[in-house]
N, C-alpha and C positions, 0 to 999 in steps of 0.2 A: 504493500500500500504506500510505503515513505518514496518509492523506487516511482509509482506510479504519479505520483505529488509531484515530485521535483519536478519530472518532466513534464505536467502540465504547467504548473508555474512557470518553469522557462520557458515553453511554449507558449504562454498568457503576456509574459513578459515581453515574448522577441516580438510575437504579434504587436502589443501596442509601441514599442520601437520603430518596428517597420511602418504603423499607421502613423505617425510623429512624424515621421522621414520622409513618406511619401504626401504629406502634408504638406508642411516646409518646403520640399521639392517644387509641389506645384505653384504653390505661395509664392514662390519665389518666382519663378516661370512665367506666370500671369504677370504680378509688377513688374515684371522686366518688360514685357510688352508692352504693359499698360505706360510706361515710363517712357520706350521708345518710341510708342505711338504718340507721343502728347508730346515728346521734344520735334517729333518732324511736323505733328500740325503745327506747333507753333514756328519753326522754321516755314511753313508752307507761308501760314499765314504771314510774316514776316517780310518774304518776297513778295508777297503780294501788295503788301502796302508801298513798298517798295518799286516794283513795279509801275502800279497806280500812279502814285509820286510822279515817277520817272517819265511818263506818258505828261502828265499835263505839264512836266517844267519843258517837255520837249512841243507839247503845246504851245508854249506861251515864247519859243524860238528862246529859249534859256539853255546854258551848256550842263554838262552835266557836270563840271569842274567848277562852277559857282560856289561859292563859302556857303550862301542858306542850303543849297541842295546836300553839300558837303557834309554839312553839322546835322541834317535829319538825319541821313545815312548813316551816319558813324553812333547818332543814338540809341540807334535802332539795335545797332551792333554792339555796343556797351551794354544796354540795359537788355539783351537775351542772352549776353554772353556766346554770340555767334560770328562769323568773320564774313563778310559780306563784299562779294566779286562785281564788278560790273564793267560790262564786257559788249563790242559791238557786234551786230548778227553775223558776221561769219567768226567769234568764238575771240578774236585779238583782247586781249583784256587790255580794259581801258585805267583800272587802279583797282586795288582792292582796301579793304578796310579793318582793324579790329575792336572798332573806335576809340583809339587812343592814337595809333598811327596810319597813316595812311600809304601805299606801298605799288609802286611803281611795275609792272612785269612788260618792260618794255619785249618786241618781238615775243612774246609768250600766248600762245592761242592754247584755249578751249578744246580736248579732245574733242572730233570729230562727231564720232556715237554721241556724247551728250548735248552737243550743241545741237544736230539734231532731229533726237530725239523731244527737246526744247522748244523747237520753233514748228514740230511736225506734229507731235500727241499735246503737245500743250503746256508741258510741266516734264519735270524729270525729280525722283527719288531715286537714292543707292547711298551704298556706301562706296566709295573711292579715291583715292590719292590724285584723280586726275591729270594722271601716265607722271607724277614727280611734283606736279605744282605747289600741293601740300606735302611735309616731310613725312606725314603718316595718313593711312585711312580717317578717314573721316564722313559722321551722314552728311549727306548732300542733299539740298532741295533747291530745285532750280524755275524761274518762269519767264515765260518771253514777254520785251517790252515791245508794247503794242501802240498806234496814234488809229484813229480812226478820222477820217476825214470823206464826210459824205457816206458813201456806201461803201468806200475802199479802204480795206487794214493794212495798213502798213508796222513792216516789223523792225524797231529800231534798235534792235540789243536784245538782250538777256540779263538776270540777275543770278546767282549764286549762294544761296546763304547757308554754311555749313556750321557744324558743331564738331568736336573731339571724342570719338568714343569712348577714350580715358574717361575724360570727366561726366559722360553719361552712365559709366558703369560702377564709378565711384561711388554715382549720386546715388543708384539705384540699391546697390548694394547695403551702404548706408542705408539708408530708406526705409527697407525688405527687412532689417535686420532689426533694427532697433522697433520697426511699428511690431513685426512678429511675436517679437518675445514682450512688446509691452503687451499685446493681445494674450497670451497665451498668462500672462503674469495678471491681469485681467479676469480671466477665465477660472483661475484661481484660487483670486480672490474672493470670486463671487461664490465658489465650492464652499471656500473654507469660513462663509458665512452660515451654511445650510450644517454644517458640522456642527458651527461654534453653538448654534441656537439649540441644536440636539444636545451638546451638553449640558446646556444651560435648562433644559428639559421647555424651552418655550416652543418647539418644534414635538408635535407626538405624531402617534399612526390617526387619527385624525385630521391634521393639518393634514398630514402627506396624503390622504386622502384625498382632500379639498384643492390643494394641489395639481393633483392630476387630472380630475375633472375638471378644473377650470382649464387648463394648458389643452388639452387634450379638445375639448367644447365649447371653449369658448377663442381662448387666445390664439392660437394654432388657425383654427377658420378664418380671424381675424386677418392674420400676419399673412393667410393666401390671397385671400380678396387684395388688403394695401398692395405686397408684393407683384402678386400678377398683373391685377390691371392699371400698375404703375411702370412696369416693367416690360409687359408685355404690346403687344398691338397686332392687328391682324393679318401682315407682313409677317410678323415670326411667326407662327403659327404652324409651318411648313417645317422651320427649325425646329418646334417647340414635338413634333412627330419623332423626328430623326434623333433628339435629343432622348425622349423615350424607349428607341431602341438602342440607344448606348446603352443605357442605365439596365436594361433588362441583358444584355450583353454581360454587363459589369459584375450583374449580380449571380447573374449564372457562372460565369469564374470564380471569384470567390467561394461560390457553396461546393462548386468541381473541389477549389484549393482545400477547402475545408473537410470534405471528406477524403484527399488524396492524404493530407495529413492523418488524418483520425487514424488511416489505417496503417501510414506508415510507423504510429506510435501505438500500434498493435492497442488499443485502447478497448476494454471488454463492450459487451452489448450497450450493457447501461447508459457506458459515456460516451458511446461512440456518436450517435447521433444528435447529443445533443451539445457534444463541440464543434459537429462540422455547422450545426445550426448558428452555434454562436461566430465561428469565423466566418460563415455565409452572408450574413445580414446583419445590417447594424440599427442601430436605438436612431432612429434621422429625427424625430423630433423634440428629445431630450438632449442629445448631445450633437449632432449633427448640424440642427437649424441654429443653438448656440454659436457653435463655435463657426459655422461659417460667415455668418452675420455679422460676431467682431470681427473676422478679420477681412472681407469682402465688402461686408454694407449689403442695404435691404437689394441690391441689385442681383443677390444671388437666388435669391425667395426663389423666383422659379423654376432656377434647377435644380435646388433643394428639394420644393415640392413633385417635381417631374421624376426625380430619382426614388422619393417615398413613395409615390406612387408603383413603383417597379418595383420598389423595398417590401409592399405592402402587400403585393399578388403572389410573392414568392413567400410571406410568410406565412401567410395564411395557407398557402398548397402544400409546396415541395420541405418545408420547415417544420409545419406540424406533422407530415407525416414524419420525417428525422427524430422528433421529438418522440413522437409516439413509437417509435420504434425503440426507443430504449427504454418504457416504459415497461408499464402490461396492459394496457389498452388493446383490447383488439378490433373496436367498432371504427367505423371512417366514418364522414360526416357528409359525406358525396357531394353532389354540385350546390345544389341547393344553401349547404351550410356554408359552402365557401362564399358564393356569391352576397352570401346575407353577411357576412362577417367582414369583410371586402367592401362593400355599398354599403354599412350603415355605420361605417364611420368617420363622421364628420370632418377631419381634413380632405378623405377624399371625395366626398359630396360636393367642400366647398373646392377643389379643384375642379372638377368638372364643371359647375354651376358660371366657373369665373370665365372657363374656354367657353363655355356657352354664350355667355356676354361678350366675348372678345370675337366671338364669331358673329351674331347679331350687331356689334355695334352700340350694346347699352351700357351705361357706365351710372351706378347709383348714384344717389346724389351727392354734395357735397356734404352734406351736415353729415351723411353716413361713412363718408370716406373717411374726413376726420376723427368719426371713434372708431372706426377699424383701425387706422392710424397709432390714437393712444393707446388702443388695446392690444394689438400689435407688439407696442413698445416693452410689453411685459412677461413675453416668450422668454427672452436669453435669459434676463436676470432670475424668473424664476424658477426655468429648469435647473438652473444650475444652482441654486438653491437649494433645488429637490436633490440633486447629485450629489451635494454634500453631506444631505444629510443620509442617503440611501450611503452612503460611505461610513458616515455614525452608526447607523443601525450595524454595518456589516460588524466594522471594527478589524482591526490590523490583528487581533487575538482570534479572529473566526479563520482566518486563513490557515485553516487547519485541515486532512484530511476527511476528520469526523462532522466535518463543520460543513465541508462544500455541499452538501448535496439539500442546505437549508437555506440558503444563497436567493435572497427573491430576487427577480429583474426587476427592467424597470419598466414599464406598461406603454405598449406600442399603440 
């Protein structure tokens, strides 16, 4: 039995290691996009102003070597911390900028490809050195200066405006790192309040009660209504499908992994099926909708709920039977019971109800959005409340061999 312990412990352990790591992983992943994609619109938009500019001072028969034209430019470039090229239409750079000095590339043109790609698609992104002209890679975002006069465009140059990958991966890293683990330090904080109140005995199996009914019927519905039809619109919806069969994807690996494990830890009848259940599917509205919420924002609600929704048809199937098979049960509960166990509760009613509106086009009112809103607001803080204190109940002394098999969950 002590032989049997360890190894589920380590294996309880490696598993929440692995979930931490491939958290952090992703975490990390998304804000790097999320960070690369928001330094090139701002560079986008940057040229563009720029551009613009450049067009009416060429309007107004103004050079583009002018002190006023000079000093917007190089502001521009100071205050986004970008270096800014400006260049005539066949690519010849006219000066560049990083607004403190201004820099001369006499005989120096514009590789070919970018120029254009520039005055042909309209705009150009990448990353490049521009065959030497910068000493390193660097993003680039570029737009063609344009005059219109009458019904004919005329194209008078190009603009340039790049950034230093160094200091976009600095930032980012920084960023990722520190928001991360204040999240996660966040997270449990708000645990080792639902603990502290269990000691304190102002927490009992009543509250925890009252608790989960509210999260579960009232909060939970809440937080899909704000989420989805804040987040959603009837353009995604198409994504919002294909998003569905990831997650049912997702979750049928997992319960594979979870039973390929079971049996490679030769684990008897009893246990077997109800760890490949617990590595198959996770708790998504207790600790799930929490923790992705601190660290994403209410922008994740809907993949949240699109994956509980996949979370929710495999537990009630392929889970309860796992379950019951390390039981002694021998009755099933056939379609019928799955269906009613499936459809009658309440987060996934109010997911469906919400694609319903999102497909119709209804959106409730405002006075009701607002308390879906505040009510909403009180999912993370009080699951995770409930976590802390389902952790009191357990206690660090029950992790004992004679003790697991009294272990309650937490209610899906």
């Amino acid at each position: 039995m002590k032989s049997l312990y360890k190894r589920q412990l380590a294996m309880m352990v490696g598993v929440m290691v692995l979930s931490f790591t491939l958290l952090s992983t992703a975490f990390m992943l998304l804000s790097y996009r999320y960070i690369i994609s928001e330094k090139r619109d701002s560079m986008e938009r940057n040229a563009g102003y720029i551009a613009n500019f450049t067009a009416s001072n060429y309007q107004l028969f103004l050079n583009v070597r002018n002190e006023l034209y000079q000093s917007y430019v190089a502001s521009i470039a100071l205050i986004s911390d970008s270096y800014v090229i400006m260049a005539n239409p066949d690519g010849s750079i006219i000066y560049a900028t990083d607004g403190i000095n201004f820099y001369d590339y006499k005989d120096t043109v514009i590789p070919a490809s970018v120029v254009d790609q520039v005055m042909e698609q309209g705009s150009y992104t990448g990353i490049t050195s521009l065959d030497g002209i910068y000493p390193e890679r660097r993003y680039v975002a570029g737009l063609p200066i344009t005059s219109t006069l009458g019904n004919l465009t005329v194209a008078q140059g190009l603009v340039l405006v790049s950034a230093d990958t160094n200091t976009l991966s600095e930032m980012w890293a920084a960023t990722a790192t520190i928001f991360f683990f204040s999240a996660v330090v966040v997270l449990l904080m708000l645990m080792a309040v639902g603990y502290f109140m269990g000691t304190k005995g102002w927490m009992k199996a009543e509250e925890k009660k009252f608790l989960s009914k509210y999260i579960i019927n009232i909060a939970v519905p809440c937080n899909c209504i704000n989420g989805l039809l804040n987040n959603l619109d009837q353009s995604m919806l198409a994504q919002a499908g294909l998003m569905l069969v990831s997650a049912i994807i997702g979750v049928v690996i997992t319960i594979l992994l979870g039973m390929g494990l079971a049996t490679l830890l030769r684990l008897p009848k009893n246990r077997w099926g109800v760890f490949a259940a617990m590595v198959g599917v996770s708790n998504t509205l207790f600790v799930g909708l929490p923790l992705s919420t601190q660290l994403f924002g209410d922008v994740c609600v809907p993949y949240v709920m699109i994956y509980y929704l996949a979370n929710t048809i495999f537990t009630q199937s392929v889970i309860l039977m796992l379950v019951e098979r390390s039981g002694t049960a021998s009755h099933s509960r056939g379609i019928k019971g799955f269906l009613k166990d499936v459809f009658t509760k309440p987060p996934i009613l109010t997911v469906i109800a919400s694609v319903l509106m999102l497909i119709v086009g209804f959106r409730p009112p405002e006075v009701f959005m607002s308390f879906a809103k505040y009510i909403s607001g009180s999912v993370s803080p009080l699951a995770l409340i409930y976590c802390g204190f389902i952790i009191y109940e357990l206690g660090l002394s029950n992790l004992r061999p004679s003790q697991l098999r009294q272990m309650k969950g937490l209610p899906t």
